[in-house]
C-alpha positions in Angstrom: 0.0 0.0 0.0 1.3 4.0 -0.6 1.5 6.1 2.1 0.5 9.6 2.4 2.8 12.6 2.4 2.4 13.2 5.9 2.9 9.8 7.1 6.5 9.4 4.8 6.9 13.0 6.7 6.4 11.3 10.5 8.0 8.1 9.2 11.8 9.8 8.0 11.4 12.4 11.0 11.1 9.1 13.7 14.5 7.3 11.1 16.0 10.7 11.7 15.2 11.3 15.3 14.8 7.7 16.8 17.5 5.5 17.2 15.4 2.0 18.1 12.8 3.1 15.5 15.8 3.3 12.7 17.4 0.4 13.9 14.3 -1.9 13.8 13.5 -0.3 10.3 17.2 -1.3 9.3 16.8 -5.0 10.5 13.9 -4.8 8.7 15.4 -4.0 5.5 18.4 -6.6 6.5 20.6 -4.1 7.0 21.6 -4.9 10.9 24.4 -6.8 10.1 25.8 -4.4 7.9 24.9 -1.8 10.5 27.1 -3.5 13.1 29.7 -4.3 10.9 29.9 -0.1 10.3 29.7 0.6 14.0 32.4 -2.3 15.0 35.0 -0.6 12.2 33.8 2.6 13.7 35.1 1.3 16.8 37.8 0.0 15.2 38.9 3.1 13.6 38.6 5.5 17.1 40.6 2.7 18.6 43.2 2.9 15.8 43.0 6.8 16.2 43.6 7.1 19.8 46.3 3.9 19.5 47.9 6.5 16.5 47.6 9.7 18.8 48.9 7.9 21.5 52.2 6.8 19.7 52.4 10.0 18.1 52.3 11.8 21.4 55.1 9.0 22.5 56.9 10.0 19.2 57.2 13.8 19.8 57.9 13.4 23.0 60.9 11.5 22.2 61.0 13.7 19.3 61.7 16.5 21.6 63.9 14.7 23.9 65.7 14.0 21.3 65.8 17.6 19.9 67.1 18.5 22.9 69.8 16.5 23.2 71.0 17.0 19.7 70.7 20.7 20.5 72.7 20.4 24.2 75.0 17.9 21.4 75.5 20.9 19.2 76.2 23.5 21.7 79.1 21.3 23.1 80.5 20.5 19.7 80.1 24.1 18.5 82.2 25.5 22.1 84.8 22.4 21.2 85.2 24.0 18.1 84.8 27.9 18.8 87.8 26.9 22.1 89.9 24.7 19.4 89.7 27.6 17.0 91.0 30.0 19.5 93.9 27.7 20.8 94.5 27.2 16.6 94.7 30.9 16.3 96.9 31.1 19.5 99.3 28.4 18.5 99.7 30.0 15.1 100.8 33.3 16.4 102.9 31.3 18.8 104.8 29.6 16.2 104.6 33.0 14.0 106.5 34.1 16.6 109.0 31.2 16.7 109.7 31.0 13.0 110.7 35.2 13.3 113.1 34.1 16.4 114.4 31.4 14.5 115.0 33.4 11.1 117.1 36.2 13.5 118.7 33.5 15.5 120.0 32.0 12.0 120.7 35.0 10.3 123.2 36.1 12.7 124.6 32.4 13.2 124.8 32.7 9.4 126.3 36.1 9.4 129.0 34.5 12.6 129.8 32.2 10.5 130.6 33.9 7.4 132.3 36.4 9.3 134.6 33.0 11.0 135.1 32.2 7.8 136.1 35.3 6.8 138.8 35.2 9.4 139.8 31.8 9.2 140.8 32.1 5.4 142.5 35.3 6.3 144.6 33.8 9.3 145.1 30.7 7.1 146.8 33.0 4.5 148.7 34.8 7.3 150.0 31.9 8.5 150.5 30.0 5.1 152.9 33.3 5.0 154.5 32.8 7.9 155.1 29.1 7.4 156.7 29.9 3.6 158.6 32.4 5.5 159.6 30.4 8.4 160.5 27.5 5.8 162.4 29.8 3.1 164.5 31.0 6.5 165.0 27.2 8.0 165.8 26.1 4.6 168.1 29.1 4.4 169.8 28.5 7.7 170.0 24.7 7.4 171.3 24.6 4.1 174.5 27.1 5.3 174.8 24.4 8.5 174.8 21.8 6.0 177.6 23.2 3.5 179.7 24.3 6.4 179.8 20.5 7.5 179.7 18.9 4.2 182.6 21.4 2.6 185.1 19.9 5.4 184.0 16.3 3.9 184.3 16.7 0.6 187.7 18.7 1.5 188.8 15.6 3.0 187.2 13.2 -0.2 189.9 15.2 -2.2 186.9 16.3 -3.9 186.8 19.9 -6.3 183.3 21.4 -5.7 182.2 22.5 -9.3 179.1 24.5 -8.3 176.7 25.0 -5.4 172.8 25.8 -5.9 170.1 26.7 -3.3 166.8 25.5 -4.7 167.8 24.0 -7.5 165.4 22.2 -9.8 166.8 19.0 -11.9 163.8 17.5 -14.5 161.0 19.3 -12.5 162.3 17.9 -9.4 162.5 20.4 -6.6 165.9 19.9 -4.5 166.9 22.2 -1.6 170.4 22.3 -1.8 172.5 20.6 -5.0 176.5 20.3 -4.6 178.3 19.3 -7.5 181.7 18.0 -7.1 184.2 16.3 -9.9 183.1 13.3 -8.5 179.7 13.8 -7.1 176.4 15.2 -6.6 174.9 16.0 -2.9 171.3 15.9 -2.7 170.1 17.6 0.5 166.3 17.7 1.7 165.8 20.2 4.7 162.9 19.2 6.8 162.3 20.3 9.7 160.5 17.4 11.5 161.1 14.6 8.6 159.4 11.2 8.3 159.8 8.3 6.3 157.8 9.2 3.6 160.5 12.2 3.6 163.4 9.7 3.0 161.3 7.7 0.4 161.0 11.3 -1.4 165.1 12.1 -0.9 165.9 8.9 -2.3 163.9 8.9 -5.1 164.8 12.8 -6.1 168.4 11.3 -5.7 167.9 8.9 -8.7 166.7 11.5 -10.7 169.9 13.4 -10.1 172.1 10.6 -10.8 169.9 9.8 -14.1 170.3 13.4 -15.1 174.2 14.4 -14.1 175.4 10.9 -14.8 177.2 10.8 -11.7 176.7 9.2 -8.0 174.0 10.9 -5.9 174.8 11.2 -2.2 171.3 12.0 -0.6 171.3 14.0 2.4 168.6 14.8 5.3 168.8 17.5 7.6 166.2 18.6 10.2 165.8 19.8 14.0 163.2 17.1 15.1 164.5 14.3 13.7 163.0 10.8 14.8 165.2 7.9 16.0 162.8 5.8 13.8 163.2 8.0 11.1 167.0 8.3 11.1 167.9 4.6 11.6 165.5 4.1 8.8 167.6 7.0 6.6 171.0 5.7 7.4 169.8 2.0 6.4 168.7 3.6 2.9 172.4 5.0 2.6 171.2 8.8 3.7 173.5 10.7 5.3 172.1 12.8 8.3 172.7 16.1 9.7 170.7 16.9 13.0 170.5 20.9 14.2 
């Protein structure tokens, strides 16, 4: 059967306005299961809200905490820095201030030194000098004590000296006194403090002598400081020695 307007009007205002009424309708129309179904995912769904409000509350708490601690974190990392920054800047000027000692501490060693050097070639040359001076007067002096001594020998040899020469040079070879006889040649080394090697050198500028003059060679060493070692060693070789 139809209904009239004003009972479709009382029948949606009692749906709208009464809950038994619209559930017993909806049972009615088979629709209580689906009715319940709606409301448990309703209940479902405010459960599942307050469980995700819940956590989320949990979450920016911990959030926060966190925040915090990142931010505490930060400070301290940001003071490690700003402090190791300073100490940086204070250690550079530091060592800016090392490197300038160091560079005028080195420059004047450096300018010491030079000026040592300086010095030290300049007495070297005074004293190379003196020593040629010393040595052209010993060899001076030493070869007069050697002539007046060796004249009275070869006086006695029955020998007729033919020529006498101070610094003589025979085929490059520097000798420091040469006395030719008729007979002979005298070599004579002056050292002042000989050694072997000195007597080696005598005997070998000897040879050269004899190889040159054609005629015997008598080497001769004279010195101050002459070494027992040294002159048993000569007189073995054949040198004749003259001590002063």
């Amino acid at each position: 059967m139809s209904l009239s307007a004003e009972e479709k009007r009382r029948f949606l205002k009692a749906l709208e306005e009464d809950a038994e009424f619209r559930y017993a309708v909806a049972g009615l129309l088979g629709l209580g299961e689906v009715l319940n179904e709606l409301r448990r995912l309703r209940e479902d769904f405010n459960k599942y809200v307050e469980k995700s409000e819940r956590r989320w509350r949990q979450n920016e708490r911990r959030w926060k905490e966190n925040e915090k601690r990142w931010k505490e974190w930060f400070d301290t990392w940001k003071k490690f820095l700003e402090d190791y920054e300073r100490r940086w800047q204070e250690n550079e000027r530091r060592w800016e201030e090392e490197r300038k000692r160091w560079e005028t501490w080195y420059e004047a060693w450096k300018e010491f030194l030079e000026d040592y050097k300086r010095r030290w070639e300049d007495a070297n040359r005074r004293f190379s000098r003196i020593e040629e001076t010393l040595g052209a007067v010993a060899e001076s002096q030493y070869t007069r004590y050697v002539w007046e001594d060796l004249k009275e020998e070869i006086k006695a040899r029955g020998e007729l000296v033919i020529r006498r020469v101070r610094s003589a040079k025979v085929d490059n070879v520097d000798v420091d006194l040469l006395v030719e006889t008729d007979r002979r040649v005298y070599v004579v080394e002056v050292k002042i403090r000989p050694k072997i090697d000195d007597v080696g050198a005598l005997l070998a500028k000897a040879e050269v002598v004899k190889a040159a003059l054609g005629k015997e060679a008598v080497p001769i060493l004279t010195g101050t400081w002459i070494g027992d070692d040294v002159e048993k060693y000569a007189r073995g070789k054949g040198v004749l020695v003259f001590s002063y």
